[in-house]
N, C-alpha and C positions, 0 to 999 in steps of 0.2 A: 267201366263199360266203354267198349267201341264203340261209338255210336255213331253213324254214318251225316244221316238225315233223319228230320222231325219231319212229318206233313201234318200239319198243326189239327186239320178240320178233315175228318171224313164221316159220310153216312151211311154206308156198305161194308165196310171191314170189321164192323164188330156187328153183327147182325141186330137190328130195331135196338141200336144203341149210336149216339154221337160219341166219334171216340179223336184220338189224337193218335199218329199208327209213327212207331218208334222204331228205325232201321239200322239194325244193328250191320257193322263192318267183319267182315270174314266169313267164309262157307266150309264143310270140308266137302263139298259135293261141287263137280263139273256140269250139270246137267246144260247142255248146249243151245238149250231154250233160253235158260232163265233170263227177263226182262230186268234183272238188277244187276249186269255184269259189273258193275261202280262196284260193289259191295262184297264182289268173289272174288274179280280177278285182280292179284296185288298192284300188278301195273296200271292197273285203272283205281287205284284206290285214293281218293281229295282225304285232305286232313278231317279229323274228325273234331265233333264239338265236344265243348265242355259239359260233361254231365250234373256240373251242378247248375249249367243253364237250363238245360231242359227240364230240371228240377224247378226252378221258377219257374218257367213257362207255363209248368204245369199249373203251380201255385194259383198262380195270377186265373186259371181258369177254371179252378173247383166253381161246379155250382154252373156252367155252360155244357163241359163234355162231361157226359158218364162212365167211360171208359178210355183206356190205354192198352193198346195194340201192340205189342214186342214181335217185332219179324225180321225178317234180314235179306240177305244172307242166313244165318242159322246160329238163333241166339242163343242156343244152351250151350256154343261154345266159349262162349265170354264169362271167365271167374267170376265176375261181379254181379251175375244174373241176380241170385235169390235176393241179396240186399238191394237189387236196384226195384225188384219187385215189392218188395215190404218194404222199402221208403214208398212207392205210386200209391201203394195200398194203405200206408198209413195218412193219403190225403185222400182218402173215402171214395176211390176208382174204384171199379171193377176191373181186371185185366184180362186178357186175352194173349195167349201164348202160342205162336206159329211155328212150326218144329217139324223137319223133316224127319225125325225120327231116329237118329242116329245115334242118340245120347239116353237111352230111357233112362237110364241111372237120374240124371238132372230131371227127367218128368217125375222122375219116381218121390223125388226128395219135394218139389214142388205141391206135389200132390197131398204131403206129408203134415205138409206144414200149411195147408190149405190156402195158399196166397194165390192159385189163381182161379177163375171162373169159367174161364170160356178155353177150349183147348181145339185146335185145327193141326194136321199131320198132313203134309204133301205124299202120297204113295204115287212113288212113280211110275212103275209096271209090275206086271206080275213079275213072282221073286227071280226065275230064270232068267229073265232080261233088264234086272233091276240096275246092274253095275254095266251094263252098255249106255241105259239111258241115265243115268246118274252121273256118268266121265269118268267114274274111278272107280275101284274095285269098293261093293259095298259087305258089310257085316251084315247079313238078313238075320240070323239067330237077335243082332239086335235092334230091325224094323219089328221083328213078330214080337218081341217084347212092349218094343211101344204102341202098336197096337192095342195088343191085351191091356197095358196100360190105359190106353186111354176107352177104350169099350167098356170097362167096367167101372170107371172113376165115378160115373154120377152126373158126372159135367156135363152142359151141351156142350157138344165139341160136334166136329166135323172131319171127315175124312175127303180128300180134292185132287183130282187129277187133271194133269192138264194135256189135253190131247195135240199131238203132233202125231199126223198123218203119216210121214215117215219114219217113226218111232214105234208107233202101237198101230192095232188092229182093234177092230171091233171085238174080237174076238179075246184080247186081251184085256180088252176093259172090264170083260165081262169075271173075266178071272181074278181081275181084282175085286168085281163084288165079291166073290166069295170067300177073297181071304178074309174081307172085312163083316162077313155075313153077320147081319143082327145091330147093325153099327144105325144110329138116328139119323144119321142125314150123308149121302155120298153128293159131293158137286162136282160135276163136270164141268171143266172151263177151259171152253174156245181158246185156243193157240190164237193169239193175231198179231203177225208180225210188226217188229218196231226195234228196239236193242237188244243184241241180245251176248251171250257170252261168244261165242260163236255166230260171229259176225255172217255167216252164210245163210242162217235160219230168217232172216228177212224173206227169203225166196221159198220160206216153209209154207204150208197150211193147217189148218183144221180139218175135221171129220165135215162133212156134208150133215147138211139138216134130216137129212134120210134117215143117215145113219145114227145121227141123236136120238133121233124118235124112234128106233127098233132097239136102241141100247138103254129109253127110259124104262119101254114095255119089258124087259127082259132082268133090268136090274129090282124092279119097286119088289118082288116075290124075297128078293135078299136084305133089303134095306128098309129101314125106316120110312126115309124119305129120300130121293134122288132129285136133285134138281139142274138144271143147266147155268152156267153162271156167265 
């Protein structure tokens, strides 16, 4: 495992769960928002830790955190995913897998093998503007896959968009409810500039409070639950 950075302590990233949020190194996606460019872009990449330190870390904390959070960059590209999951899991975590979705194959075999609990999928615009906002040309045959994946898993999982005002429209968010129609929980989460891969997007925004509130009324008829995050 790549492994970037550990944030030892969080209370938000594994929802009414204290977890430990594990930041895998390497992405195949550009998106020009993303707030981890350490973790994308190779020229910004710090050495990584030893995994069998975080394997102590963790040790040392069974019995405080309930869960471990695997995010990135985009961890189903790292060979050593499933065993570095079923070592967490053999110290009685819960896990939580972050996934843009580009690998269903790796959700597919996870799912398989029931090593994780909680599953979140970044969808980044409807499918026509998916590879504009993403930086590279994406495979949608294999976003609908993990999708489908993950809606009928059983797991709570979560579907999450994150709005940039120069990126999407209201009007596209709204198109993503509907690829995800039927899905427990869509989050919508405020751009708010800071680092990003694209160093321009400091000077970005988010959607207006307006327009949050006309896209909560408009999405809850397709969703579960829709929240702002």
């Amino acid at each position: 495992m790549k492994i970037g950075y550990v944030q030892k302590t969080s209370f938000i990233d594994y929802p009414g769960k204290i977890s430990a949020i594990v930041f895998t190194q390497s992405c195949n996606f550009r998106c020009p928002y993303c707030h981890n460019p350490e973790l994308v872009d190779p020229e910004r990449f710090c050495e990584t830790l030893f995994t069998e330190d975080v394997y102590d870390y963790l040790e040392k904390r069974k019995g405080k955190l309930d869960g471990v959070v695997i995010t990135g960059g985009e961890p189903t590209l790292q060979a050593k995913l499933i065993p570095f999951i079923q070592r967490v899991k053999s110290m009685g975590y819960l896990v939580k897998l972050d996934t843009n979705g580009s690998r269903p194959k790796v959700i597919e075999d996870v799912l398989k093998k029931g090593i994780v609990d909680y599953l979140a999928m970044d969808i980044k615009a409807p499918y026509e503007k998916y590879s504009r906002v993403a930086g590279l040309l994406v495979n949608i045959t294999q976003i609908r896959k993990s999708i489908a994946l993950i809606k009928e898993s059983g797991l709570p999982s979560e579907f999450r968009t994150t709005l940039v005002r120069s990126l999407l429209e209201p009007d596209d968010v709204l198109r993503i409810g509907k690829m995800i129609e039927g899905a427990s929980l869509y989050v919508l989460q405020k751009f708010v500039p800071s680092k990003h891969v694209d160093r321009s997007y400091v000077k970005k925004s988010s959607f207006t409070d307006d327009d949050l509130a006309h896209l909560l009324a408009d999405l809850n008829p397709l969703i579960g639950r829709c929240v702002i995050r």
